[in-house]
py3Dmol code that shows the C-alpha trace and the ligand (Angstrom):
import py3Dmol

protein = """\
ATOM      1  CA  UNK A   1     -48.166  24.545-145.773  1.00  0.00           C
ATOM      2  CA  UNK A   2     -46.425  27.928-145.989  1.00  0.00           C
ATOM      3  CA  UNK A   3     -43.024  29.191-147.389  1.00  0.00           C
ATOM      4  CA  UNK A   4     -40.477  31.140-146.579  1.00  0.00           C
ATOM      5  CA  UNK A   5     -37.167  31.887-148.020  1.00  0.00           C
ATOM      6  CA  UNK A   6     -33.945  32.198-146.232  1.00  0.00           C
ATOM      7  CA  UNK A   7     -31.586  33.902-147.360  1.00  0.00           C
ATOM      8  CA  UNK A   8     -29.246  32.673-144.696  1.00  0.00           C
ATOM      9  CA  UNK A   9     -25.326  33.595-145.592  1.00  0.00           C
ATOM     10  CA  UNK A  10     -26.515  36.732-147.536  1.00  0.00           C
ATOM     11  CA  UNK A  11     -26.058  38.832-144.280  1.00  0.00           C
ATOM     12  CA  UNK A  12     -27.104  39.330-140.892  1.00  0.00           C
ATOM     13  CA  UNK A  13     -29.836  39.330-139.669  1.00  0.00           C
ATOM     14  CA  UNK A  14     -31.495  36.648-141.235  1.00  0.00           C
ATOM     15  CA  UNK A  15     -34.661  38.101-143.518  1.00  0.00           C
ATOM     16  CA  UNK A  16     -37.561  35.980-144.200  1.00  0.00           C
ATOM     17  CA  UNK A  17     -39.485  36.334-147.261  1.00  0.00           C
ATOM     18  CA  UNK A  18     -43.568  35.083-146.555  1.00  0.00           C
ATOM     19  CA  UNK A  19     -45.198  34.747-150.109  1.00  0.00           C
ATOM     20  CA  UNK A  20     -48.836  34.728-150.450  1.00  0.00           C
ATOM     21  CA  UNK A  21     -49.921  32.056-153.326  1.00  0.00           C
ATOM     22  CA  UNK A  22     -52.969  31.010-154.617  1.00  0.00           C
ATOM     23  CA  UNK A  23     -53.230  26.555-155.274  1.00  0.00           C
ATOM     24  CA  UNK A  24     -52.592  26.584-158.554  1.00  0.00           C
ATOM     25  CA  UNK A  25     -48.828  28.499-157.744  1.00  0.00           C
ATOM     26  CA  UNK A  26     -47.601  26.304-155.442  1.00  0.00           C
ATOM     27  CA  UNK A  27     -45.913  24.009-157.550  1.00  0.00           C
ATOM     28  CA  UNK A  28     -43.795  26.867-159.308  1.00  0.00           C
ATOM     29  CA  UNK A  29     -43.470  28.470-155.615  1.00  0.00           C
ATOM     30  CA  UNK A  30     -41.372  25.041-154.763  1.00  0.00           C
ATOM     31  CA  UNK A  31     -39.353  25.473-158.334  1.00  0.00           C
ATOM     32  CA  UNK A  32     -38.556  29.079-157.228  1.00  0.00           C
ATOM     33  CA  UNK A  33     -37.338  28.758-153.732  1.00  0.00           C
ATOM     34  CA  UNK A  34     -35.828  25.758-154.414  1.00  0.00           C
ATOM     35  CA  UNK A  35     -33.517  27.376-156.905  1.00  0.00           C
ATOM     36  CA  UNK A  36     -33.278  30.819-154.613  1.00  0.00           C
ATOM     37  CA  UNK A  37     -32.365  29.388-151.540  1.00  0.00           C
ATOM     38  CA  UNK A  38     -33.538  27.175-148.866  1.00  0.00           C
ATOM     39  CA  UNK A  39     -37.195  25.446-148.805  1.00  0.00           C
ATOM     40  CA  UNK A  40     -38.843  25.565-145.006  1.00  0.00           C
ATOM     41  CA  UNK A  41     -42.175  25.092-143.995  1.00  0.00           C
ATOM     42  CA  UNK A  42     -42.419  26.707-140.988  1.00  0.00           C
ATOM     43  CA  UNK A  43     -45.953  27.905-139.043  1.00  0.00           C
ATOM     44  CA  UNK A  44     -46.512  31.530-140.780  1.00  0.00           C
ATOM     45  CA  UNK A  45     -45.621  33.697-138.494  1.00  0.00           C
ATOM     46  CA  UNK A  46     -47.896  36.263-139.079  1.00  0.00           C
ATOM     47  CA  UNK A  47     -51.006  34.275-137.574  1.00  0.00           C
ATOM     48  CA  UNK A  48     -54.493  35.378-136.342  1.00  0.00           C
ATOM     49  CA  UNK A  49     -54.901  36.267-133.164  1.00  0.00           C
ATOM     50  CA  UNK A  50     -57.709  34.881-130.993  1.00  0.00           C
ATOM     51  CA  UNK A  51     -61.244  35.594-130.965  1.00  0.00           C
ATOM     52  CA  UNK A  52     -63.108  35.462-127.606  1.00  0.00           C
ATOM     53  CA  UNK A  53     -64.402  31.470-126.944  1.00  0.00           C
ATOM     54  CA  UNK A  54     -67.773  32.713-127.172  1.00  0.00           C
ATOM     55  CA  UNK A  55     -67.441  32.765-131.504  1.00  0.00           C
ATOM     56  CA  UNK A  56     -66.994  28.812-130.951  1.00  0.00           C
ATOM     57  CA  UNK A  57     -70.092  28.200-133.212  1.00  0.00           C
ATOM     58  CA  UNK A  58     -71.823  28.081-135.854  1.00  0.00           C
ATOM     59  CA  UNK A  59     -72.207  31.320-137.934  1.00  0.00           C
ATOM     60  CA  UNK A  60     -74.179  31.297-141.234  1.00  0.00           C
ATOM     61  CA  UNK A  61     -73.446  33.591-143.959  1.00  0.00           C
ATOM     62  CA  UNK A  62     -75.591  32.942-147.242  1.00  0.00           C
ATOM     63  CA  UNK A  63     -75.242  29.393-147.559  1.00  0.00           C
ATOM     64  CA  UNK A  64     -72.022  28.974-145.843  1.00  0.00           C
ATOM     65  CA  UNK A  65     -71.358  27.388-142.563  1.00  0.00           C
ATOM     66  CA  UNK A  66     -68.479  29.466-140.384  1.00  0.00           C
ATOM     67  CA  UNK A  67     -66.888  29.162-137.131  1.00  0.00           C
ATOM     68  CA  UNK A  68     -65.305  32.397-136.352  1.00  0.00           C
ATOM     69  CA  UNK A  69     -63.615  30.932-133.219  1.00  0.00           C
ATOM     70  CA  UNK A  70     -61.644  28.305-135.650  1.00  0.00           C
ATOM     71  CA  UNK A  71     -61.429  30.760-139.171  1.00  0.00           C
ATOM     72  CA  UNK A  72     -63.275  27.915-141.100  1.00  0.00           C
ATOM     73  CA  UNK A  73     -65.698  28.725-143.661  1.00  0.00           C
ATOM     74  CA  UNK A  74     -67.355  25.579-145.932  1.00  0.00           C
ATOM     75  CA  UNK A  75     -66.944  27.735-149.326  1.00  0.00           C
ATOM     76  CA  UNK A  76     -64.952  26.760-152.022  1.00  0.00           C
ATOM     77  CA  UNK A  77     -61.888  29.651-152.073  1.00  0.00           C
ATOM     78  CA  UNK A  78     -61.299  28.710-148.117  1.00  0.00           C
ATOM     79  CA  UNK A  79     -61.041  24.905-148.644  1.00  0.00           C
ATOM     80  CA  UNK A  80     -58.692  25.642-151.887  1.00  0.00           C
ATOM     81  CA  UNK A  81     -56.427  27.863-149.381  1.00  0.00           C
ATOM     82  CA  UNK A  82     -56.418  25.391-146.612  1.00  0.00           C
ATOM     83  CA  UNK A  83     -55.015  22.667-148.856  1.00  0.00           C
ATOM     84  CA  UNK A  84     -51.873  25.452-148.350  1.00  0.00           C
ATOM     85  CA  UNK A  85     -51.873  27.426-145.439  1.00  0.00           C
ATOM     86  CA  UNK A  86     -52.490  25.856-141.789  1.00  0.00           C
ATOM     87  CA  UNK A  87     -55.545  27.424-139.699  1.00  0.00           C
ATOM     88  CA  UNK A  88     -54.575  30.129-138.015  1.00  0.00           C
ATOM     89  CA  UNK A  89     -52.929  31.540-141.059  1.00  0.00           C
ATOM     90  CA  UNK A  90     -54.016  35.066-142.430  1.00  0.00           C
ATOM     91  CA  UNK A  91     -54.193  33.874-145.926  1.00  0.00           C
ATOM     92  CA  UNK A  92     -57.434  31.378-144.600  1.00  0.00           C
ATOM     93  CA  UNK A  93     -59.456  34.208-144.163  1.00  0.00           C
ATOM     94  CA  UNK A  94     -62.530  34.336-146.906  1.00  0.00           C
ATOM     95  CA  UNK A  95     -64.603  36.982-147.736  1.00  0.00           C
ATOM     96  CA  UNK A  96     -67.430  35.761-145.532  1.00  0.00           C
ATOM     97  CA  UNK A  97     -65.098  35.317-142.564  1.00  0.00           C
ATOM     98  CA  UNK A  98     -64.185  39.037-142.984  1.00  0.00           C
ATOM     99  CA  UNK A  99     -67.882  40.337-143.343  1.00  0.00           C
ATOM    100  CA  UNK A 100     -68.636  38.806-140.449  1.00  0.00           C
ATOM    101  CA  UNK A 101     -65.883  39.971-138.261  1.00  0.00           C
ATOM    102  CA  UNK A 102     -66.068  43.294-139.745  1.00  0.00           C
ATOM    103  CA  UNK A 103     -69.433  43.725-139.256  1.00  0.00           C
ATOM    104  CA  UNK A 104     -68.980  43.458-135.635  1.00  0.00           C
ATOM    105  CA  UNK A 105     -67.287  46.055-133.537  1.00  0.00           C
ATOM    106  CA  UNK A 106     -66.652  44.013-130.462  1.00  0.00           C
ATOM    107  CA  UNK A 107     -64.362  41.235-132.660  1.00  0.00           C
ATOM    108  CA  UNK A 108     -62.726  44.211-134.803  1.00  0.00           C
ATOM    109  CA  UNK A 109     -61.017  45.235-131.342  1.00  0.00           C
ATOM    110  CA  UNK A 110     -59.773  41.578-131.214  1.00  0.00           C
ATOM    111  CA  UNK A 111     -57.913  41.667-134.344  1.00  0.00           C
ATOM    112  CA  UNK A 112     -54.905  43.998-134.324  1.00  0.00           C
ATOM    113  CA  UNK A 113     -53.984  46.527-137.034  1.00  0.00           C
ATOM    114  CA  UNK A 114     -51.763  44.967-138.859  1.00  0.00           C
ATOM    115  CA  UNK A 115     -53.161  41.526-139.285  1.00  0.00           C
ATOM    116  CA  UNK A 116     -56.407  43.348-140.359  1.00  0.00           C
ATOM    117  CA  UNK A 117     -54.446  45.372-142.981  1.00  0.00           C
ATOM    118  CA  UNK A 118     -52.675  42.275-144.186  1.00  0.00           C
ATOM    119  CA  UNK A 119     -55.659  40.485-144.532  1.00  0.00           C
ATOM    120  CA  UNK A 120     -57.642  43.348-146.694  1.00  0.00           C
ATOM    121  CA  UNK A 121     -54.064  43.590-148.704  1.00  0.00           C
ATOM    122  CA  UNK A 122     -54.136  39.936-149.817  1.00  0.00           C
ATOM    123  CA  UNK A 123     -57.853  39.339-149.854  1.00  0.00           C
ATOM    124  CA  UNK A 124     -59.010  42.667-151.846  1.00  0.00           C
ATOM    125  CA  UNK A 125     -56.178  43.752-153.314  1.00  0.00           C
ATOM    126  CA  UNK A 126     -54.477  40.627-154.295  1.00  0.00           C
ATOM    127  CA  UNK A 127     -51.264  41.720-152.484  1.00  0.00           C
ATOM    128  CA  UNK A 128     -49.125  38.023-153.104  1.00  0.00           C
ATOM    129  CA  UNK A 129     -45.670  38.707-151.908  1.00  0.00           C
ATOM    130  CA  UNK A 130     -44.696  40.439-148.494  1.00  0.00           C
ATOM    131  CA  UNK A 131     -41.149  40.862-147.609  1.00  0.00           C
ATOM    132  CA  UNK A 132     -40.279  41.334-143.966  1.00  0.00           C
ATOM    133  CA  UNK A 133     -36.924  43.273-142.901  1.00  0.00           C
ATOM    134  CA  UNK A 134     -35.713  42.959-139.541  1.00  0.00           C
ATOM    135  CA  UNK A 135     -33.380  45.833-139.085  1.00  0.00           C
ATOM    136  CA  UNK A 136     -31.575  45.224-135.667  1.00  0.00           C
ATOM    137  CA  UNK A 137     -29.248  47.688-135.482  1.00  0.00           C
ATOM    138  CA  UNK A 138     -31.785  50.684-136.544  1.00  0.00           C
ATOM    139  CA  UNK A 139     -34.123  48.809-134.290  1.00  0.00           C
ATOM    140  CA  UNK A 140     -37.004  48.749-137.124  1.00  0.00           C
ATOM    141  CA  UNK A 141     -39.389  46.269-138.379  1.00  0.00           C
ATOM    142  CA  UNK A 142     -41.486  46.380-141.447  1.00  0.00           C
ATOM    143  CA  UNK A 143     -42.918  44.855-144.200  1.00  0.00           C
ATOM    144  CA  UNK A 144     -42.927  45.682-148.015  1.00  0.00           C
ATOM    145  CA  UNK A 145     -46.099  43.996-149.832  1.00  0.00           C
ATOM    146  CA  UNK A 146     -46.686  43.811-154.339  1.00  0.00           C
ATOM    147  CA  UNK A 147     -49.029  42.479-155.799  1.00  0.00           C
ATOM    148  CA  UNK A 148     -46.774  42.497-159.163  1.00  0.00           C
ATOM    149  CA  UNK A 149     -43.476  43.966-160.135  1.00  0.00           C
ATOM    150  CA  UNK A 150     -42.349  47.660-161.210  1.00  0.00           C
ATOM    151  CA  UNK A 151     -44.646  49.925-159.453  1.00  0.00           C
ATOM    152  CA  UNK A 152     -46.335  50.580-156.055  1.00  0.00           C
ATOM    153  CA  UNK A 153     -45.307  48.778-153.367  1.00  0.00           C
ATOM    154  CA  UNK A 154     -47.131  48.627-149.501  1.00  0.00           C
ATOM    155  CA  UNK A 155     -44.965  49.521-146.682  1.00  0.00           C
ATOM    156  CA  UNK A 156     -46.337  48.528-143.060  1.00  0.00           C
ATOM    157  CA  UNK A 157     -44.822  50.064-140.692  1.00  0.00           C
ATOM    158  CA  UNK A 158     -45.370  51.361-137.186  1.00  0.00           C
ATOM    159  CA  UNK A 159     -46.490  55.230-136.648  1.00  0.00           C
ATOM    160  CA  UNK A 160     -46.307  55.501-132.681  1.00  0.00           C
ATOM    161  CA  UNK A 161     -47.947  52.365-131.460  1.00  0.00           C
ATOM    162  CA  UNK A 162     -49.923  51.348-134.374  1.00  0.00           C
ATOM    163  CA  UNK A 163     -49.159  49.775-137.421  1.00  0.00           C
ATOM    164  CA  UNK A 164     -49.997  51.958-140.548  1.00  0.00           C
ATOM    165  CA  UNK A 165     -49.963  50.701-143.897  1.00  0.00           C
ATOM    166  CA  UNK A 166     -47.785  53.229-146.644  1.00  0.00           C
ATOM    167  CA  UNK A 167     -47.639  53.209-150.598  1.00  0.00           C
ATOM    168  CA  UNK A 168     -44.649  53.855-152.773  1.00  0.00           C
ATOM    169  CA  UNK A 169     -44.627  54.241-156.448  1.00  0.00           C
ATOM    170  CA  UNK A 170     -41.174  53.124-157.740  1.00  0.00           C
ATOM    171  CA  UNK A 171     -42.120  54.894-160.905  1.00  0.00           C
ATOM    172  CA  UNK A 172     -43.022  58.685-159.697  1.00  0.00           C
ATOM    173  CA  UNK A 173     -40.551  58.058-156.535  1.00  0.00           C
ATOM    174  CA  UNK A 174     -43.477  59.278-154.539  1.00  0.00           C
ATOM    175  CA  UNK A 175     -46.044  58.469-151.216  1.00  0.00           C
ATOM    176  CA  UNK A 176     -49.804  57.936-152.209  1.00  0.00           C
ATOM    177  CA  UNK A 177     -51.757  61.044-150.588  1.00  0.00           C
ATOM    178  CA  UNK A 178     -48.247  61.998-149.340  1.00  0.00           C
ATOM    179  CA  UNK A 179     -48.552  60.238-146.802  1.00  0.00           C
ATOM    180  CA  UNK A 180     -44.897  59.444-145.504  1.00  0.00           C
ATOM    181  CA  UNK A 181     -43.475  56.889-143.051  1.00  0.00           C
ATOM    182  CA  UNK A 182     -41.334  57.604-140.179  1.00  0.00           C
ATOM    183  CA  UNK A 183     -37.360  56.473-141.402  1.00  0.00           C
ATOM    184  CA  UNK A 184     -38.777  56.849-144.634  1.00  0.00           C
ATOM    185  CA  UNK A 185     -34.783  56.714-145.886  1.00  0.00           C
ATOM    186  CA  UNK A 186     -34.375  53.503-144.620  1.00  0.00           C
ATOM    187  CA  UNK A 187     -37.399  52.045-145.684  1.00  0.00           C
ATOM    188  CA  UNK A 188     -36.611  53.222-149.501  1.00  0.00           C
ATOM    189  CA  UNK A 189     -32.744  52.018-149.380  1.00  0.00           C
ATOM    190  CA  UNK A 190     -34.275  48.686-148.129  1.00  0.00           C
ATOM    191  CA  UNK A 191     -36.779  48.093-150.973  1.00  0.00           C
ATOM    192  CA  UNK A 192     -34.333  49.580-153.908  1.00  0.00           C
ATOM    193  CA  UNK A 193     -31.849  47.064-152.203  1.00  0.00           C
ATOM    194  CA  UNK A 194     -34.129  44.234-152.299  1.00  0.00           C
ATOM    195  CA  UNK A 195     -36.243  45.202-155.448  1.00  0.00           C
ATOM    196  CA  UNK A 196     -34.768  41.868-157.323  1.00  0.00           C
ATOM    197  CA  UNK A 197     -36.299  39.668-154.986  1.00  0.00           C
ATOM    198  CA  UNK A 198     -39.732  41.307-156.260  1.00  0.00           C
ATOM    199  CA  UNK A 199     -38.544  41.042-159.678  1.00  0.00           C
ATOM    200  CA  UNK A 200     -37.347  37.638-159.935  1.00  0.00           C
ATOM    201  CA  UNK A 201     -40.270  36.606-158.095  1.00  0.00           C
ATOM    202  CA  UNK A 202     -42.905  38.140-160.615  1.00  0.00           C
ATOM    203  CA  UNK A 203     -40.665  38.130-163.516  1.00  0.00           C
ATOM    204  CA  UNK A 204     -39.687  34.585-163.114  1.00  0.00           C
ATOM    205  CA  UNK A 205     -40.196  32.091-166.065  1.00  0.00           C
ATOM    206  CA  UNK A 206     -41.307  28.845-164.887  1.00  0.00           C
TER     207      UNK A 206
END
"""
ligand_1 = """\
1
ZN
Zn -65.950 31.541 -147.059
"""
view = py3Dmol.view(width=600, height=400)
view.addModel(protein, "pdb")
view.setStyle({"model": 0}, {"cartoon": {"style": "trace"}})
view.addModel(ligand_1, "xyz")
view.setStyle({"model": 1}, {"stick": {}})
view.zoomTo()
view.show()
């Protein structure tokens, strides 16, 4: 199961909120939307691609049984997640899934940037909200990523043809490594625009 909120009516286009939980959440994930706005449980959209049919087998890693092809793992932390998220999801990735791609060149290629950067965010680095903004009239997609409230926030965003994850410290209104994103103005009015939905999210009481 996955989440999203809608903030239909607020304006247009529609934005759609993907939250990244862990099990124990997912009760006061439900209380949360439910008094934000709308409750659907759609596929997340942000699935893995394909790896070639030739990872359609058993892999071992430790003592844990994997099929790369299908993103299963037997450990504990993936069949926890899959009690949430539906295979395919990015969030269904486990540690041992992403050695084992990682460690091989040839699948690396298979797995475009961004769903490898959103996969380290939320795996590694606990990254558990990501915000998407759908910007028609500038043209411009992205994604803003937290892993709490206040501070640094991820951007993802597209430099040229790849995606290329950003960070921004709300604090010292600055770029890690000064590193800055292409409509960087835009990206900042978006986030100080939406910065409540990051706050009541993390702040919330429940
Ligand atoms: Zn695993």
């Amino acid at each position: 199961m996955t989440f999203i909120i809608d903030l239909r009516g607020e304006e247009k286009p529609i934005k759609k909120v993907p939250i990244l939980m862990d099990v124990k959440e997912v009760q006061k994930l439900k209380k949360y939307i439910a008094n934000n706005g709308a409750l659907f449980i759609p596929p997340y959209e942000l699935e893995l691609p394909k790896l070639p049919e030739w990872t359609n087998r058993v892999y071992y890693y430790k003592q844990y049984k994997m099929n790369l092809y299908q993103f299963t793992c037997s450990c504990e932390w993936w069949k926890n997640k899959r009690k949430i998220y539906p295979v395919g999801d990015l969030r269904l990735v486990c540690k041992h899934l992403y050695y084992k791609i990682s460690s091989s060149s040839k699948l690396l290629e298979t797995i475009d940037d961004l769903s490898l950067m959103l996969i380290k965010s939320y795996l590694f680095h606990g990254e558990n909200m990501l915000l998407k903004a759908v910007l028609a009239k500038e043209k411009l997609t992205f994604y803003i990523g937290a892993r709490y409230f206040g501070d640094w926030y991820n951007v993802y965003t597209k430099a040229g043809d790849n995606w290329k994850r950003y960070s921004y410290s709300m604090l010292e209104k600055r770029w890690s490594y000064d590193r800055v994103p292409e409509h960087e103005k835009i990206i900042l009015d978006y986030l100080k625009k939406k910065i409540n939905l990051f706050k009541n999210y993390f702040n919330r009481k429940d």
